[in-house]
C-alpha positions in Angstrom: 115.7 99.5 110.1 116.9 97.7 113.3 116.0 94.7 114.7 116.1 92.2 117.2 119.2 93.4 119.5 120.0 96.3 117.1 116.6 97.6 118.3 116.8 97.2 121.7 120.5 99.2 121.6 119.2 101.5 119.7 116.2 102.6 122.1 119.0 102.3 125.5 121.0 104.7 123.4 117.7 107.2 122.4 117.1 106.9 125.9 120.1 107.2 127.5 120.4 110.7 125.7 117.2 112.0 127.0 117.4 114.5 129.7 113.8 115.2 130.6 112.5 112.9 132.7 109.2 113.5 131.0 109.7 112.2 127.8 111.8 109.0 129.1 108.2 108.0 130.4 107.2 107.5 126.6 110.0 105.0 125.6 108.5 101.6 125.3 110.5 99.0 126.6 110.1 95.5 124.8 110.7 92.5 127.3 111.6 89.1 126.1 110.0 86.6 128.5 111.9 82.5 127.9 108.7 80.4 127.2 111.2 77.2 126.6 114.0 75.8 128.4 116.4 73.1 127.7 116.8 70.0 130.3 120.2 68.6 130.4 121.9 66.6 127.0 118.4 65.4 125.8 117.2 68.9 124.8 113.4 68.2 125.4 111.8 71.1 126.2 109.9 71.6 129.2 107.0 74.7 130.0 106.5 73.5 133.8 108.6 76.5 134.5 106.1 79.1 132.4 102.9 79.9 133.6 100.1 77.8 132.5 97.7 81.0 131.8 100.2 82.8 129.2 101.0 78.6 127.8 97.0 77.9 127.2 96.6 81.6 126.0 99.1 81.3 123.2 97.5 78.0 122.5 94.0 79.6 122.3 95.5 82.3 120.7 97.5 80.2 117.9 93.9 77.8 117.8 92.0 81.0 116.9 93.9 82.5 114.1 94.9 79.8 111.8 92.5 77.2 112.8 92.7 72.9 113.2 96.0 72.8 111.6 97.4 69.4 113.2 95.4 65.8 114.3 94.7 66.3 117.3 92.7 69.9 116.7 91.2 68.0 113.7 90.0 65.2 115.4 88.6 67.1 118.5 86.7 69.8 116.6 85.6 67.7 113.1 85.5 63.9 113.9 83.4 64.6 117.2 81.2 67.0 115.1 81.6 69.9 118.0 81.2 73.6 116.1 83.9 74.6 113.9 86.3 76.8 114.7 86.2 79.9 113.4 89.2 81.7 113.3 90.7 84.9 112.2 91.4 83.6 108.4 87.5 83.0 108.3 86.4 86.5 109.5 89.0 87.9 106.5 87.6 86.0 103.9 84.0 86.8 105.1 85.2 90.8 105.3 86.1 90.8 101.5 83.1 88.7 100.6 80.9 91.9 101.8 83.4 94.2 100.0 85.8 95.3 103.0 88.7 97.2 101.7 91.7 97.9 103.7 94.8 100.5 104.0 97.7 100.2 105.7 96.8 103.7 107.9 94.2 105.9 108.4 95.4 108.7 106.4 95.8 106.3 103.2 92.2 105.4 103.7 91.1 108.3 103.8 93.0 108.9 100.9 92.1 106.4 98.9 88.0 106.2 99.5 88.0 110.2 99.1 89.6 109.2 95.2 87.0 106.8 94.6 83.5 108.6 95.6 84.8 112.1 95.2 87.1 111.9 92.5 89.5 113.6 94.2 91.8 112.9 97.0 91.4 114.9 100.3 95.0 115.3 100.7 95.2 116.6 97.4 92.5 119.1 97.7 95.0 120.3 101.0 98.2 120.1 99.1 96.4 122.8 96.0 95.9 125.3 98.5 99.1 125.1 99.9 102.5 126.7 98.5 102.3 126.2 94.3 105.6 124.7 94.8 104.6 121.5 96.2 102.7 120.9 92.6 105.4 122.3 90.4 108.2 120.3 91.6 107.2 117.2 93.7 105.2 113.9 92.5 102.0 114.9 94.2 100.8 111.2 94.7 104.4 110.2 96.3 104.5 113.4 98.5 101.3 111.9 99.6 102.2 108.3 100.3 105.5 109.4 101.4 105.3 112.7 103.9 101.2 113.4 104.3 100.2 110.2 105.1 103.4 108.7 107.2 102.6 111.0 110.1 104.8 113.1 111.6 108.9 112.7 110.8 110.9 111.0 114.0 112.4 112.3 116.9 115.8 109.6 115.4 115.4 111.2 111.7 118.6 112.3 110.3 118.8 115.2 107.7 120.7 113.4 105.1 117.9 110.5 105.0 114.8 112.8 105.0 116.9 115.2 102.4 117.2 112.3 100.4 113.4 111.1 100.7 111.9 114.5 99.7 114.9 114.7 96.3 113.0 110.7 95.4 109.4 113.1 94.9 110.8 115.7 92.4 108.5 115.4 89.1 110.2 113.2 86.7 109.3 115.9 83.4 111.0 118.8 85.2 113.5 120.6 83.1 116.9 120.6 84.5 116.3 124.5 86.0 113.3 123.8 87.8 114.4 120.7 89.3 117.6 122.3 90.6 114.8 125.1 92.0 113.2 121.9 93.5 116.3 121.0 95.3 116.6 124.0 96.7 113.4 124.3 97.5 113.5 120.5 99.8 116.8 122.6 101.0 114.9 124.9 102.3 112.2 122.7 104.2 115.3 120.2 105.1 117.5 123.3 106.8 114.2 124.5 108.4 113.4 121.3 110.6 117.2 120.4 111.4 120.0 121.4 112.6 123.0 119.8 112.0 121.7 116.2 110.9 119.6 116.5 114.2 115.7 117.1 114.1 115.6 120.3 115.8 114.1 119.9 119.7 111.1 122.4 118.6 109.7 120.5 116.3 109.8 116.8 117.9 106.1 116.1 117.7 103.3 116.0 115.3 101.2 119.3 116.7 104.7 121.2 116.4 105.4 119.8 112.7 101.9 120.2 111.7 102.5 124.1 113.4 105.3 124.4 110.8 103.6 123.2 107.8 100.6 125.3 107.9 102.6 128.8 109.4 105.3 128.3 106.6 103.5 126.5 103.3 99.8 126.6 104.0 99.6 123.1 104.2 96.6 122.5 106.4 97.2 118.7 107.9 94.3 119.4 110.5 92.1 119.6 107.5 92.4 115.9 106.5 92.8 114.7 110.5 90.8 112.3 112.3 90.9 111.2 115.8 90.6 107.6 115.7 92.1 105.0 114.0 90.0 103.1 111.2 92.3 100.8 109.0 88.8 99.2 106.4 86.1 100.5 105.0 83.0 98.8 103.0 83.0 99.3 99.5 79.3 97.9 98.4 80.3 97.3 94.7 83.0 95.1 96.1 80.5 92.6 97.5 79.9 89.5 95.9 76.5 87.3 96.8 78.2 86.3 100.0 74.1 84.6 101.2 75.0 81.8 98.9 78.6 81.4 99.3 79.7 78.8 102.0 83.7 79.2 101.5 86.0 75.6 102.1 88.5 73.9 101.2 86.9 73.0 98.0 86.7 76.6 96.2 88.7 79.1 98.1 90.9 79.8 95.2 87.9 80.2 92.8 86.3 82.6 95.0 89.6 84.6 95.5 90.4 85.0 92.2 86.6 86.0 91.5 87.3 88.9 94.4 90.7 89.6 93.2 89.2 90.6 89.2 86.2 92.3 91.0 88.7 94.3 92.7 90.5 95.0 89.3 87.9 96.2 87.4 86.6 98.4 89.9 89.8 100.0 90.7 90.7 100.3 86.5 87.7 101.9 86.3 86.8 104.4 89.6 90.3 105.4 91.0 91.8 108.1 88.6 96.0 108.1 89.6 96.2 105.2 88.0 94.9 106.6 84.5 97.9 109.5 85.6 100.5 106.4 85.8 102.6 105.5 82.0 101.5 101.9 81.2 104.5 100.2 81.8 103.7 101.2 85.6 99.9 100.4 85.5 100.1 96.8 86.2 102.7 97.4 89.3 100.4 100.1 90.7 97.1 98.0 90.2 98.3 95.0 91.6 100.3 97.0 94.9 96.6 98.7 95.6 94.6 95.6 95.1 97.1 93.7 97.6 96.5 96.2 99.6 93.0 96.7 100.1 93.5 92.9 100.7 94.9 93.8 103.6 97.9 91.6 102.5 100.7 94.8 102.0 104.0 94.1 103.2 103.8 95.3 107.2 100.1 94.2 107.2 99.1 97.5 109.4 95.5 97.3 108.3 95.3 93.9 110.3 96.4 95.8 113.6 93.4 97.9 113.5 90.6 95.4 112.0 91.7 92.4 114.5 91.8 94.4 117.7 90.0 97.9 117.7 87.4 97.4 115.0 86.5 93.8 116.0 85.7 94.9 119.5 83.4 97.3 118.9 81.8 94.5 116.7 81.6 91.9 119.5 80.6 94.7 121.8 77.7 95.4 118.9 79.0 98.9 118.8 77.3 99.4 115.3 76.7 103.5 116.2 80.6 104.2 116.7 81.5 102.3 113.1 79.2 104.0 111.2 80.4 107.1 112.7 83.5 106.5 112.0 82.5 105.7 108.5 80.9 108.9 107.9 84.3 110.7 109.3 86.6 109.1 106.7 
């Protein structure tokens, strides 16, 4: 994926090849603003040039998420005995200690909390009533993680990469007919949505792809939709005696490796793909999912959610609209 200036080509060449005006008004456009300049040979760096609001808000903002991490903070906020701070790290710990669990995205919550109390995954109850072919040939749990679950495919998508990402599902135990029927079946579903190694213009945009899922496999997406994004949910089993736990610097490792086996045992023994997996893969899976409903997976998307939407309805004491929300997933 591209980054930095790669990125910001990129999106000028995506947009440059746009021709309705319409859709240029849903480009985002990422501005870098120079918070530092240099002064002469000395190279000190002087802010009297950036405004002091967006200076103290970083400050605040830096302050609030990983707490008194230099002398000054320290002394201010500990020596002088004012309240502690408490910061963003503190809220996590706190979430796990009352058995928060979080996914990278809605759908894989959904996903996942559907496995554990119904003992069967929503998307999976969709995928058996769709075309027997997505069974048959393709890794059910990867089509999941990899097509359901990822939304709908880019406008940028090429034909070769998405070809190549629905030939990584076919079923390892297929004999060597059915996976070449597998291949053509992906060649079917890949020649359907491009043209040329182009996403075709009719189906740019989740309500149009989720048109051609259901009209052409029976795969219902709408089924296992939601219209709000929810990133954690609270797993009661999860919970250790949190009244009588006052976390510091003293035993926060003890207490994370107490919530990390909790975590273990409960996911050994309630979520059923990984009883599916061979045992050589067991210990990967387990310990990917537990990271996970960490919140601590590689992107950490769940943290996007919890730290913004979910935590204002908190401070705004919004209790009605989380437990709705709750009862959706």
């Amino acid at each position: 994926m591209p980054k930095g200036y790669r990125l910001h080509i990129a999106r000028l060449e995506y947009l440059a090849d746009i021709t309705d005006k319409d859709d240029r008004n849903h480009i985002i456009r990422t501005i870098k603003f120079p918070l530092v300049s240099k002064i002469s040979s000395k190279k000190k760096k002087d802010f009297s040039s950036v405004p002091q609001e967006l200076v103290q808000a970083i400050i605040h903002d830096d302050l609030y998420i990983r707490g008194p991490s230099n002398p000054v903070d320290y002394i201010k906020y500990m020596v002088r005995k004012e309240k502690p701070i408490y910061t963003i790290i503190d809220f996590w710990l706190d979430s796990l200690l009352i058995g928060v669990v979080f996914m990278p995205s809605t759908a894989k919550l959904i996903d996942f909390i559907s496995t554990i109390r119904l003992g069967k995954s929503r998307y999976r109850q969709v995928i058996d009533q769709a075309d027997e072919r997505f069974s048959k040939f393709l890794d059910t749990q990867k089509f999941i993680d990899t097509v359901i679950t990822k939304g709908e495919i880019r406008a940028i998508s090429k034909r070769s990469s998405y070809f190549e990402k629905l030939k990584r599902l076919i079923r390892e135990d297929l004999s060597e007919k059915d996976k070449e029927e597998a291949v053509e079946f992906i060649n079917t579903i890949v020649n359907d949505l491009f043209e040329g190694d182009s996403l075709k213009h009719k189906y740019i945009g989740r309500e149009a792809q989720n048109q051609y899922w259901l009209e052409k496999w029976g795969l219902d997406k709408k089924l296992i939709s939601v219209d709000f994004k929810l990133t954690a949910f609270i797993i009661p089993e999860l919970a250790l005696d949190y009244k009588n736990i006052v976390i510091d610097e003293n035993n926060v490792i003890q207490i994370f490796d107490k919530l990390y086996a909790l975590r273990e045992e409960f996911l050994l023994e309630n979520y059923k793909p990984l009883c599916e997996v061979a045992e050589d893969k067991k210990v990967d899976d387990l310990k990917n999912l537990i990271t996970e409903t960490l919140g601590l997976s590689n992107t950490f998307n769940a943290f996007s959610n919890y730290f913004s939407d979910f935590l204002k309805q908190l401070k705004l004491n919004n209790l009605d609209i989380i437990i709705k929300r709750f009862k959706e997933i």
